[in-house]
Short mmCIF file of the C-alpha atoms (twelve columns), coordinates in Angstrom:
data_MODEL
# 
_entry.id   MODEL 
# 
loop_
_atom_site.group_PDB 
_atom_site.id 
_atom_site.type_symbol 
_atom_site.label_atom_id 
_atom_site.label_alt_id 
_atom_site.label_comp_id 
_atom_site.label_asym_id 
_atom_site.label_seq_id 
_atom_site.Cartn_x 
_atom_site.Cartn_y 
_atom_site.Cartn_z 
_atom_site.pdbx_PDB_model_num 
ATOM 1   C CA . UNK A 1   -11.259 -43.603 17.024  1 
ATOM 2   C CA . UNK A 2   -9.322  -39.844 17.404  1 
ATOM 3   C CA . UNK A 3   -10.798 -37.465 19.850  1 
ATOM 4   C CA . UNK A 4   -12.294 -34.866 17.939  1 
ATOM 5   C CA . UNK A 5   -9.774  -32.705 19.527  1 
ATOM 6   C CA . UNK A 6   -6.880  -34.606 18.100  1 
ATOM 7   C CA . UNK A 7   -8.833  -34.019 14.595  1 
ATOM 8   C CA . UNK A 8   -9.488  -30.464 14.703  1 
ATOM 9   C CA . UNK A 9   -6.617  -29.268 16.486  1 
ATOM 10  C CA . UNK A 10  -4.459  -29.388 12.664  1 
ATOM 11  C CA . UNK A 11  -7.654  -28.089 11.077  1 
ATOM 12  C CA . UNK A 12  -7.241  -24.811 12.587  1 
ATOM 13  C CA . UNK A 13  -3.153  -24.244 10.881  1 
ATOM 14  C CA . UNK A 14  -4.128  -24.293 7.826   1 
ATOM 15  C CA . UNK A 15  -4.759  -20.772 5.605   1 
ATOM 16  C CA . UNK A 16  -8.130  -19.033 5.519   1 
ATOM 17  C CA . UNK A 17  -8.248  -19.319 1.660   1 
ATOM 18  C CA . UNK A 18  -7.808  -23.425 1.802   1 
ATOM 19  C CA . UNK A 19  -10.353 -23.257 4.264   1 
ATOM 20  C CA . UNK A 20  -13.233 -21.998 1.844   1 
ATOM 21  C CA . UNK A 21  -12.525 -23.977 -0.581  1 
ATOM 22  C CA . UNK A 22  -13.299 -27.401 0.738   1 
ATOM 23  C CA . UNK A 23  -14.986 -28.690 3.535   1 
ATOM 24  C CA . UNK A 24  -14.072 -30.039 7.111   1 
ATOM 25  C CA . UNK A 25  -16.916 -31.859 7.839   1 
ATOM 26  C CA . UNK A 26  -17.216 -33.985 4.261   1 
ATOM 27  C CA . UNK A 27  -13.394 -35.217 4.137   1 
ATOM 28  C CA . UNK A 28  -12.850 -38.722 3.992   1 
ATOM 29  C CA . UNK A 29  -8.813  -38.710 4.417   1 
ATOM 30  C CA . UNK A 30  -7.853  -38.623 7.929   1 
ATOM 31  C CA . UNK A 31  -5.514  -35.558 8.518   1 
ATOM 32  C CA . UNK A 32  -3.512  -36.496 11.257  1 
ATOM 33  C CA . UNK A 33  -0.955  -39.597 11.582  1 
ATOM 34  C CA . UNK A 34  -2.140  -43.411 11.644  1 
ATOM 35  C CA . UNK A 35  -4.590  -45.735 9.732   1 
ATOM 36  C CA . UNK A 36  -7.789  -45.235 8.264   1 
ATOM 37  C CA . UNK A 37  -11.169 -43.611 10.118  1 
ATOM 38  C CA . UNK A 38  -13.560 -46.365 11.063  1 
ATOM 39  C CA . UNK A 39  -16.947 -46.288 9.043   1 
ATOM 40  C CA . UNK A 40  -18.707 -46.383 12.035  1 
ATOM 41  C CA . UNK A 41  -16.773 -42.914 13.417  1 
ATOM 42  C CA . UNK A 42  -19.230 -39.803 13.368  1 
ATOM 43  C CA . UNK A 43  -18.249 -37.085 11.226  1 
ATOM 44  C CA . UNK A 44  -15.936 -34.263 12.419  1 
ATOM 45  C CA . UNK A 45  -17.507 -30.898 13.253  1 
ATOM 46  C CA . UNK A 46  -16.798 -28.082 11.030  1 
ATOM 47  C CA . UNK A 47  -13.775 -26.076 12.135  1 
ATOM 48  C CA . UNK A 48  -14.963 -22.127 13.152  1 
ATOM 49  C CA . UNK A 49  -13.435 -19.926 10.600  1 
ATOM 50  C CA . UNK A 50  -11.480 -17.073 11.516  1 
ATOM 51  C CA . UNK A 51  -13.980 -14.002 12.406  1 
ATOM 52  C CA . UNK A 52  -11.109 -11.650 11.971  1 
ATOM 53  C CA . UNK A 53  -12.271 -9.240  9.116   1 
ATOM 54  C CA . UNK A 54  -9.708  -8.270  6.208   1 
ATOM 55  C CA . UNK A 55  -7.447  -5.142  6.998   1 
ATOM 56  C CA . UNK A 56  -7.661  -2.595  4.659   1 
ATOM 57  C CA . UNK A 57  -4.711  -1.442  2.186   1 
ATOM 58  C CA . UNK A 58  -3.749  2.004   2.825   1 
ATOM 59  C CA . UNK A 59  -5.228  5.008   1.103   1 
ATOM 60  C CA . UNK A 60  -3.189  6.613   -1.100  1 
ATOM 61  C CA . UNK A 61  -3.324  10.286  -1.054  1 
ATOM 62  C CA . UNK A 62  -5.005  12.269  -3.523  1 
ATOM 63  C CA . UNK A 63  -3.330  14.010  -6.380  1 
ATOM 64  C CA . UNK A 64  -4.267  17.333  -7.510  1 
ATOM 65  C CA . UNK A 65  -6.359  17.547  -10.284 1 
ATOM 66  C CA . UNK A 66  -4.959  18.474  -13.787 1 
ATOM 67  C CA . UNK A 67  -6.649  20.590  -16.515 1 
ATOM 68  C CA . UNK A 68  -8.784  19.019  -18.791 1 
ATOM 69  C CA . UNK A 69  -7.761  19.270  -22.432 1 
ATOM 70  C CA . UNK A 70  -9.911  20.032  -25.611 1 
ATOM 71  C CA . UNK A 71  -8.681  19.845  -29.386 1 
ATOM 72  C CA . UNK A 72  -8.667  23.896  -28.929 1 
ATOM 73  C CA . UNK A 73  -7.868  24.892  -25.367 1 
ATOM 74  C CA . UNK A 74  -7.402  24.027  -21.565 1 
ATOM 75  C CA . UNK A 75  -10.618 23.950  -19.264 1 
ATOM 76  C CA . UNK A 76  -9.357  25.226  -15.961 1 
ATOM 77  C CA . UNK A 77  -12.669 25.692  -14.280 1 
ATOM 78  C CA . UNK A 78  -12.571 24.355  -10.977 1 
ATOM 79  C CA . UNK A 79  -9.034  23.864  -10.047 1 
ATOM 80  C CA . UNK A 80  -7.700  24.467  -7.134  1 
ATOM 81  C CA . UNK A 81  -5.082  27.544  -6.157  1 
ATOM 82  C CA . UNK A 82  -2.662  24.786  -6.173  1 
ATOM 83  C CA . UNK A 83  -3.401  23.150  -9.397  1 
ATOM 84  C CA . UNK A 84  -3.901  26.630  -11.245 1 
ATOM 85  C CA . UNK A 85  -0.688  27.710  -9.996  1 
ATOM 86  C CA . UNK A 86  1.356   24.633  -11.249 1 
ATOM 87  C CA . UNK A 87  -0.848  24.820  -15.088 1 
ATOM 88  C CA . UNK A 88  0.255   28.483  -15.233 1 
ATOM 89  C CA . UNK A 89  3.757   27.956  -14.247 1 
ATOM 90  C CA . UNK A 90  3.974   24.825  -16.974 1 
ATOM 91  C CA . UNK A 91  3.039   27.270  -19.788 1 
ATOM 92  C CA . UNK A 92  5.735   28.750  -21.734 1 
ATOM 93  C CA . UNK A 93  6.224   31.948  -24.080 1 
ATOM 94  C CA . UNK A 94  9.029   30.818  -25.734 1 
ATOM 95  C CA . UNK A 95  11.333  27.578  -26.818 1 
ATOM 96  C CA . UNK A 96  12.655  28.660  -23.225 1 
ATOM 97  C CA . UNK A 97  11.686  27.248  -20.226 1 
ATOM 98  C CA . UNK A 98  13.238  30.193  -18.233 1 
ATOM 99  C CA . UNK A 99  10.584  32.502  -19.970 1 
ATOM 100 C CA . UNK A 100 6.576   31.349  -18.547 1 
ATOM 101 C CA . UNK A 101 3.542   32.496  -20.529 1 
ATOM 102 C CA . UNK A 102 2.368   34.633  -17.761 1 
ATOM 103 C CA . UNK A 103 4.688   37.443  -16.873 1 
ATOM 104 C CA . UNK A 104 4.588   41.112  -15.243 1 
ATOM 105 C CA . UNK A 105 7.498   43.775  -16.633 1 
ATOM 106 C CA . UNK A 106 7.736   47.689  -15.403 1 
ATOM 107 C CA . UNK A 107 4.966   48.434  -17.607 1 
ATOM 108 C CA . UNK A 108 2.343   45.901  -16.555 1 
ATOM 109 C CA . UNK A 109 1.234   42.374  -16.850 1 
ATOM 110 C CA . UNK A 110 1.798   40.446  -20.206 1 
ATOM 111 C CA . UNK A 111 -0.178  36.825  -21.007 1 
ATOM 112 C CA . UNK A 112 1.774   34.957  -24.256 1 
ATOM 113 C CA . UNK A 113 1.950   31.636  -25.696 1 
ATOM 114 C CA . UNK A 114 4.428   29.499  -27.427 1 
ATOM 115 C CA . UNK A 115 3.005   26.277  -29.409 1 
ATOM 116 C CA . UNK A 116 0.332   25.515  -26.092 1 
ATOM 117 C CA . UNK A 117 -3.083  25.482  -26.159 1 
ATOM 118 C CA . UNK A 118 -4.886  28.760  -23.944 1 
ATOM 119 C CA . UNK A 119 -7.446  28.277  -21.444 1 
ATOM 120 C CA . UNK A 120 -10.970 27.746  -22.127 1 
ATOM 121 C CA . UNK A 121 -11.989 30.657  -19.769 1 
ATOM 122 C CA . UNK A 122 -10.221 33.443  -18.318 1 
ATOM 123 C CA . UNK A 123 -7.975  33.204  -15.190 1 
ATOM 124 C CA . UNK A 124 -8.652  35.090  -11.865 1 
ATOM 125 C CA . UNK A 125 -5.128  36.263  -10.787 1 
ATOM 126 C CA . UNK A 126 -4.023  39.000  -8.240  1 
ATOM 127 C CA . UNK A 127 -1.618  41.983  -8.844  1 
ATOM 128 C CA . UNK A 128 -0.367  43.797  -6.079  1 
ATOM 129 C CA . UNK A 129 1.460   46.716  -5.972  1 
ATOM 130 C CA . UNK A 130 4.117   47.989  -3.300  1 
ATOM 131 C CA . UNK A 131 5.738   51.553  -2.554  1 
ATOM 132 C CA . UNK A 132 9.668   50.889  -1.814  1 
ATOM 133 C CA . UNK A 133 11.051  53.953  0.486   1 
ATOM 134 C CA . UNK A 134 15.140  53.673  -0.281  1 
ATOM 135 C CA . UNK A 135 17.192  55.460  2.024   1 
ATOM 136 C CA . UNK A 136 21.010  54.991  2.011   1 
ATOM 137 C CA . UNK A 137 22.361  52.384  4.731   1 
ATOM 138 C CA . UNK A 138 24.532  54.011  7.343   1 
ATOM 139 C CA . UNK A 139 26.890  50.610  7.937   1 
ATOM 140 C CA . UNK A 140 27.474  49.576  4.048   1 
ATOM 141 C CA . UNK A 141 26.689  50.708  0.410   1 
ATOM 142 C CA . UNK A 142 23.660  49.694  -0.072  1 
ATOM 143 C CA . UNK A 143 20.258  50.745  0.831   1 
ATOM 144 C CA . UNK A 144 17.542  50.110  3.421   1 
ATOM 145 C CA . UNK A 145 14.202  49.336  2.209   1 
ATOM 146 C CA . UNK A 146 10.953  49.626  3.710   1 
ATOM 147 C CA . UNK A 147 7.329   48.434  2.275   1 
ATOM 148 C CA . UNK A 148 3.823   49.959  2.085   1 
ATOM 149 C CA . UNK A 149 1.430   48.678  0.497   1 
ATOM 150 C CA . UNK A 150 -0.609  50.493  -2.177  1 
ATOM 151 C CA . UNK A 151 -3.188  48.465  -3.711  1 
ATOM 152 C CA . UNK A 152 -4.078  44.875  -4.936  1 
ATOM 153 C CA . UNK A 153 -6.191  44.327  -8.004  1 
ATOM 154 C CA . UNK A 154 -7.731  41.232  -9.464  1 
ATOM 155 C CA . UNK A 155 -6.768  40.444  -13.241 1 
ATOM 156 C CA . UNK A 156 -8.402  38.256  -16.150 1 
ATOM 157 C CA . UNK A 157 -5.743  36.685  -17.657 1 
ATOM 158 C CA . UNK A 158 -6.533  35.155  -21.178 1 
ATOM 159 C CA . UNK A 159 -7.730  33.317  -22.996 1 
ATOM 160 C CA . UNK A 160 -6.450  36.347  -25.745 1 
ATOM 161 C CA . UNK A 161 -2.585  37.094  -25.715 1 
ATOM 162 C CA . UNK A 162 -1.115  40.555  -24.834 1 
ATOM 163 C CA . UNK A 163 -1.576  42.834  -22.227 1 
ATOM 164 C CA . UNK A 164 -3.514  42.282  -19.592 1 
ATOM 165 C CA . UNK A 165 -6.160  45.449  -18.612 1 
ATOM 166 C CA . UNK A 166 -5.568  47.336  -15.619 1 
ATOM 167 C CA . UNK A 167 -2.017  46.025  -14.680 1 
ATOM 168 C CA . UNK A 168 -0.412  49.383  -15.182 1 
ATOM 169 C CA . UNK A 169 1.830   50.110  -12.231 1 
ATOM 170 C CA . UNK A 170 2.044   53.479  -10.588 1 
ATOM 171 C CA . UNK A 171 4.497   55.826  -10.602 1 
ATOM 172 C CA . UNK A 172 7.521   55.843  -8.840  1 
ATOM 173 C CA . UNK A 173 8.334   59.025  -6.816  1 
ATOM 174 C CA . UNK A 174 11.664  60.302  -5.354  1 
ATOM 175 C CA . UNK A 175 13.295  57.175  -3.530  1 
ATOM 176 C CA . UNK A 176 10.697  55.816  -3.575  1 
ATOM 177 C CA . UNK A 177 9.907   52.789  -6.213  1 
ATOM 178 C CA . UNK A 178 7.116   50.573  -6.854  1 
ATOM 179 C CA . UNK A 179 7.437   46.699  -6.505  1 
ATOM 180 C CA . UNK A 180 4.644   44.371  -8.761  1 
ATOM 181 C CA . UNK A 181 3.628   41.183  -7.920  1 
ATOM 182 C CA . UNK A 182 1.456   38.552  -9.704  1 
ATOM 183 C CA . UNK A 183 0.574   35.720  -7.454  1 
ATOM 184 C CA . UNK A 184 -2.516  33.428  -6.698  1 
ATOM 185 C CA . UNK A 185 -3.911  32.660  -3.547  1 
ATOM 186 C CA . UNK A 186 -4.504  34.966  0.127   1 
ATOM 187 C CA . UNK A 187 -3.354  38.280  -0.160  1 
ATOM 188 C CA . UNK A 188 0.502   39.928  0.080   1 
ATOM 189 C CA . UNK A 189 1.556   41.193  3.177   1 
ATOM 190 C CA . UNK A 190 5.016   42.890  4.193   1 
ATOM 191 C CA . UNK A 191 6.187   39.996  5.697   1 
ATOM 192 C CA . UNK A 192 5.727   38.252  2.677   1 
ATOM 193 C CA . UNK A 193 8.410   40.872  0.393   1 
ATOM 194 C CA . UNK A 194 12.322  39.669  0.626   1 
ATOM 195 C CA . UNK A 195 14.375  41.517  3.210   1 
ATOM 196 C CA . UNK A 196 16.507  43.289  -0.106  1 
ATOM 197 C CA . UNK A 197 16.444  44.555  -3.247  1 
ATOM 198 C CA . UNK A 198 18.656  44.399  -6.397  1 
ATOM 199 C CA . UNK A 199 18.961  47.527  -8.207  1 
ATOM 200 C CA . UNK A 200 20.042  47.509  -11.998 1 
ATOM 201 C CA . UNK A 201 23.060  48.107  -13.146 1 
ATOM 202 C CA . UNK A 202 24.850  51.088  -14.285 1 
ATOM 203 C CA . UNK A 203 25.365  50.061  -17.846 1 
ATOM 204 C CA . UNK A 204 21.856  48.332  -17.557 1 
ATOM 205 C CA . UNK A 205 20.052  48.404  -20.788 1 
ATOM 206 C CA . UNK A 206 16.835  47.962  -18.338 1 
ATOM 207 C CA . UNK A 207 15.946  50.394  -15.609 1 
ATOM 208 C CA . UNK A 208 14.292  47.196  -13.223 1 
ATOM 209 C CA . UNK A 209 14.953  44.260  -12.128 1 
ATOM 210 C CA . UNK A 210 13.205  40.866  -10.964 1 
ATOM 211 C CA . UNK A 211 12.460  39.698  -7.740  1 
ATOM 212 C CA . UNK A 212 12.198  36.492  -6.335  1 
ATOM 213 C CA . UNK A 213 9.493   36.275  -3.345  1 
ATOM 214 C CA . UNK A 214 9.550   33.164  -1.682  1 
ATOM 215 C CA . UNK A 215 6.054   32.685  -0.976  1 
ATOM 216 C CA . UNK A 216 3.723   29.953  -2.328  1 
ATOM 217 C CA . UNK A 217 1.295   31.574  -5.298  1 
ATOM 218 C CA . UNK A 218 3.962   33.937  -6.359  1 
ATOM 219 C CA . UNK A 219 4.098   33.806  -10.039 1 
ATOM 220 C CA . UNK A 220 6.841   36.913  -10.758 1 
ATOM 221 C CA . UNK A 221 7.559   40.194  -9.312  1 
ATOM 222 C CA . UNK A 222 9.470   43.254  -10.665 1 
ATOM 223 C CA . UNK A 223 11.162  46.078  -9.027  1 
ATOM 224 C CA . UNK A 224 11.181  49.438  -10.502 1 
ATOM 225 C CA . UNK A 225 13.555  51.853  -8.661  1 
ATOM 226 C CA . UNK A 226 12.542  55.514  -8.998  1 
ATOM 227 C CA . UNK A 227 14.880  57.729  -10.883 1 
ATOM 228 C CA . UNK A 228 18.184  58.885  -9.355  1 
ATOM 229 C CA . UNK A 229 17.498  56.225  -7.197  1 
ATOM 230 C CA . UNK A 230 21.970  55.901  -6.416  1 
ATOM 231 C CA . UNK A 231 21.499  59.859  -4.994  1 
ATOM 232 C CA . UNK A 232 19.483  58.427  -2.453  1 
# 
């Protein structure tokens, strides 16, 4: 008769998942090498399992949440500034994709849509304004620019087209223009504006320009140089 350590020894190489489903202790075929088990030979002892426990497949993270859609409109209740800034930036005013839904001109902030469905509520975003002193740059042709703030107002935006209330700018004053900015999120600071400005063209049929600020939650800016501005 085999030791039962000759026996069990080859139990304990074999996979976890052959292990449950038969059992050790009831087999009548003798694992190892040589003739059959006498009858008289006491049955084998069950082989321990492993008490290692399973390890866990990693969590994959999280992605935002996306607006829920109705047959008539959008519900954006509850998103995140994240997620409200990527729905607003995916709706379009036009067949172009150049031209969003949610815009801000010289005149104000404008909210139109182009074959999408509107939100179910209206949209909290911010509109802050900035005073732009110009003064002519000593070493080259262009200007030097330097920020104040003025004020910063929060807009409902939709679920109606057209203008949006209160996003009038103020008025420019002698080198001095305003800059606009819609964005979502903490509030503008200086830091946040770019470092330059581009000022329209002479032949220009449009007396601003836009601005690209780099900052997460921006969703457009406009620059609106004060009259005369080149006498500067």
């Amino acid at each position: 008769m085999r030791s039962l350590r000759a026996l069990t020894a080859p139990l304990l190489t074999l996979p976890l998942l052959a292990l449950a489903g038969c059992s050790a202790a009831g087999s009548g075929a003798d694992i190892g090498a040589g003739g059959p088990r006498s009858a008289s030979s006491a049955p084998a002892s069950p082989t321990p399992s492993s008490s290692a426990s399973p390890v866990a497949p990693p969590v994959s993270p999280t992605p935002p949440p996306e607006p829920a859609r109705t047959s008539a409109c959008t519900a954006t209740a509850g998103l995140d500034t994240t997620a409200l800034g990527t729905y607003l930036k995916g709706l379009k005013a036009s067949d172009s994709k150049d031209v969003p839904s949610l815009f801000v001109v010289d005149d104000g902030v404008y909210f139109r849509l182009k074959d999408t469905q509107p939100p179910c509520e209206a949209l909290a975003v911010k509109l802050g304004h900035f005073r732009v002193d110009m003064v002519r740059s000593t070493d080259s042709a262009g200007y030097d620019f330097t920020y104040g703030p003025i004020r910063t107002r929060t807009l409902a935006v939709g679920p109606h087209e057209g203008k949006v209330d209160g996003s009038e700018p103020p008025a420019t004053a002698r080198c001095a223009g305003v800059l606009s900015v819609i964005y979502l999120g903490r509030d503008l600071v200086v830091g946040d504006l770019p470092h330059d400005l581009r000022l329209p063209a002479k032949d220009a049929v449009l007396d601003w320009s836009l601005v690209d600020v780099r900052r997460d939650g921006v969703l457009g800016a406009v620059f609106k140089p004060p009259a005369g501005a080149r006498d500067c």
